[in-house]
C-alpha positions, 0 to 999 in steps of 0.5 A: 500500500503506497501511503501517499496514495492513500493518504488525504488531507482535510480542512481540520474541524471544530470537532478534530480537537481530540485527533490535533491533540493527539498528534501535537501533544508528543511533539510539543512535549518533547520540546525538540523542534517548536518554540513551544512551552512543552508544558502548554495545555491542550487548549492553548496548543489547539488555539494556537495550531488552529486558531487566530489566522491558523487554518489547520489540516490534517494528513489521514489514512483509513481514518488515521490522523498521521499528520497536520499542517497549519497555514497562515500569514506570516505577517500582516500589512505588508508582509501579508502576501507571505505565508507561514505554516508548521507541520508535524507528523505522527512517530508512526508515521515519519519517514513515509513521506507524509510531510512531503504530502503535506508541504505539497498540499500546503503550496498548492494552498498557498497558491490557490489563496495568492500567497507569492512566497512561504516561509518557515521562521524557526526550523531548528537545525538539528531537525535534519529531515525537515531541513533536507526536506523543504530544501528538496523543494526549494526552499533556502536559509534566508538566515541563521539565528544562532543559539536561537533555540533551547534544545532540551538535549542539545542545548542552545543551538541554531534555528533557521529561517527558510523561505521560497518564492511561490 
């Protein structure tokens, strides 16, 4: 079974807050790869994720939330024809080209809502796969923020900001 070809990806519901949870919670709580209190509770990482400007998403297959995705402005005014999004991806389901799925989804997104550029404002550097992952889709270290983020093993190390034109 091709996991992308199973896989769909929906506007996420008022009603999806138990299946967003149970994909946010781990990532959050790890503290490795969001500049998020690890401890925020569950109703304040729901209305960050999928509040405010957020439009959530979600990556399911047979039913089964592997991943989701949020898009949104990246600043307002002038800055509003770039957008912003996050993404995470079930343990279960990393490595199965899920977030891929998402970041393509989550372009066409942007197109459609006439966004011109994405970027992506703290990827920590020690997230290698999502590194290599929107650079195989053209995105570029606009800049280098050194010791920008607190990894709870690593310590204080970089965080990138990457962007593409759309």
């Amino acid at each position: 079974m091709d996991i992308l070809t199973d896989l769909r990806i929906r506007a996420a519901e008022p009603t999806d807050g138990a299946t967003l949870w149970a994909l946010l919670e781990p990532v959050f709580r790890a503290g490795e790869t969001y500049a998020i209190d690890p401890a925020i509770s569950r109703d304040d990482a729901l209305a960050w994720w999928a509040g405010g400007t957020h439009d959530a998403f979600i990556a399911a297959r047979d039913g089964v939330a592997l991943g989701s995705y949020y898009i949104c402005p990246n600043q307002q005014g002038g800055g509003a024809h770039v957008c912003n999004c996050g993404f995470v991806t079930a343990a279960q389901a990393q490595g199965q080209g899920v977030a891929r799925a998402m970041l393509l989804h989550a372009l066409e997104e942007a197109r459609a809502r006439g966004y011109l550029a994405m970027q992506f404002n703290c990827v920590v550097e020690s997230n290698t796969r999502a590194v290599k992952l929107w650079q195989a889709h053209g995105f570029a270290v606009a800049g280098r923020l050194p010791g920008a983020f607190r990894h709870p093993q690593k310590g204080f190390i970089d965080a990138l900001v990457m962007y593409r034109k759309l």
